[in-house]
C-alpha positions as CSV (number, residue, x, y, z in Angstrom):
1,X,11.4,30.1,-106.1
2,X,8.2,28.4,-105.8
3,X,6.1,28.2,-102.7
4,X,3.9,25.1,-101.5
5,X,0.5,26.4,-100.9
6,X,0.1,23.4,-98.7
7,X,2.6,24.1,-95.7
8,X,1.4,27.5,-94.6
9,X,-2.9,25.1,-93.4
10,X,0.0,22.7,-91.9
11,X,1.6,25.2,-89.9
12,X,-1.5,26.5,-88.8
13,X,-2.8,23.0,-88.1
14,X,-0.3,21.9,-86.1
15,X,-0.4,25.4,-84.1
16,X,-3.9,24.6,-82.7
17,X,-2.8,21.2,-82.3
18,X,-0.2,22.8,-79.3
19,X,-2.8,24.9,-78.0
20,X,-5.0,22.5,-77.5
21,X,-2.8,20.2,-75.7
22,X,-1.5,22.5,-73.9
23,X,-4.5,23.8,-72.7
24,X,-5.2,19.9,-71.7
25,X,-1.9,19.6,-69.6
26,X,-3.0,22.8,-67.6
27,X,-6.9,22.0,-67.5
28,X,-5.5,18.2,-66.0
29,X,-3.3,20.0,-63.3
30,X,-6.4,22.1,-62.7
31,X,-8.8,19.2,-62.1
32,X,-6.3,17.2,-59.9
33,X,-6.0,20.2,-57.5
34,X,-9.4,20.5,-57.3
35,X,-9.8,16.6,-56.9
36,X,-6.8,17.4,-54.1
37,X,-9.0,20.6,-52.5
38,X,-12.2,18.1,-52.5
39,X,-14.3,20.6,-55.0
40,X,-16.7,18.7,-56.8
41,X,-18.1,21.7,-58.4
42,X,-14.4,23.1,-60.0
43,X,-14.0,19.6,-61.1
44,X,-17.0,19.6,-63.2
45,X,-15.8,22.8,-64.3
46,X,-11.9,21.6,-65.0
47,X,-13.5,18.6,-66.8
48,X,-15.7,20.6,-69.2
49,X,-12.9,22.7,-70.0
50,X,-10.7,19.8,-71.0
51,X,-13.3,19.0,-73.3
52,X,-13.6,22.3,-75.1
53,X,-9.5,22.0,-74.8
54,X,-10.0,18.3,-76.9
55,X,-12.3,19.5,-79.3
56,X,-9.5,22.0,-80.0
57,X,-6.4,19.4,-79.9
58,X,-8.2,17.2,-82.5
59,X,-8.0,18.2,-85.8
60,X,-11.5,18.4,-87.8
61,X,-11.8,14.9,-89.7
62,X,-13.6,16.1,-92.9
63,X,-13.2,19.2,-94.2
64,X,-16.0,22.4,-93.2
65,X,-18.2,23.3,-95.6
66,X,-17.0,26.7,-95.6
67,X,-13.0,26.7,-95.6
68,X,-12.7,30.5,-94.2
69,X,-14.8,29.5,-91.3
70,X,-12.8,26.4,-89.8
71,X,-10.2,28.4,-88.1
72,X,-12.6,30.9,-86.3
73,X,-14.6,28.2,-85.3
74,X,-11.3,26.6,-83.3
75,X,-10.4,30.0,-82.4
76,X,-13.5,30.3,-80.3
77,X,-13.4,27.1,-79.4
78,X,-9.5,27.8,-77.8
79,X,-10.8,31.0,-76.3
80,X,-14.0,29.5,-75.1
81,X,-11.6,27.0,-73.0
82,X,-8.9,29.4,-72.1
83,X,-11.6,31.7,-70.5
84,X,-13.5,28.5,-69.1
85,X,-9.4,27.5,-67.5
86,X,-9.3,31.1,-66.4
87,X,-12.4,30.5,-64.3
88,X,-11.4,27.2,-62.6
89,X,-8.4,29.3,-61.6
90,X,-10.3,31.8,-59.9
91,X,-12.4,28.5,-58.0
92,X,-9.6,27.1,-57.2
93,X,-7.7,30.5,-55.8
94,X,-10.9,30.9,-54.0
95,X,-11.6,27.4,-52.6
C-alpha cells in the first residue's frame, strides 16, 4: 500500500483553517459584548485579534520560500491571537 504524500499538507491545511475560524467566531462574540458593554478600547482589542485570527483562517496564496517555516509562522500567528482573545477576555471580565 502506497501513501499520497499530498494528504497529510491537506490535513494540516485544513486544520489551521478551523482554528482560525474558530478563533474568528469567538473573537466576533468578543467584540459584540464589548460593543454591548460600550468599551471602545476591548473593541479595538477584539478587532485586532480577529485580524491575527484571519491572517490564520486564510491559507498562504503562494508558497514560503522556506517550506519548514510556513507552519511555525501560522503557529505563532494562532497563538499570537489566542493569547490576544485571552486578553479581551480578561477586559471584558473586568469591564
Amino acid at each position: 500500500m502506497t501513501r499520497d504524500p499530498g494528504l497529510q499538507p491537506e490535513r494540516t491545511a485544513l486544520a489551521w483553517q478551523r482554528t482560525g475560524v474558530a478563533t474568528l467566531l469567538v473573537g466576533g462574540g468578543a467584540a459584540a459584548a464589548a460593543v454591548r458593554r460600550g468599551a471602545p478600547l476591548v473593541v479595538v482589542a477584539a478587532l485586532a485579534a480577529l485580524a491575527l485570527a484571519a491572517a490564520t483562517a486564510v491559507p498562504p496564496r503562494h508558497p514560503p520560500a522556506h517550506p519548514l517555516a510556513a507552519p511555525y509562522v501560522r503557529l505563532l500567528r494562532a497563538a499570537v491571537a489566542t493569547a490576544a482573545l485571552a486578553a479581551v477576555g480578561v477586559l471584558l471580565a473586568l469591564t
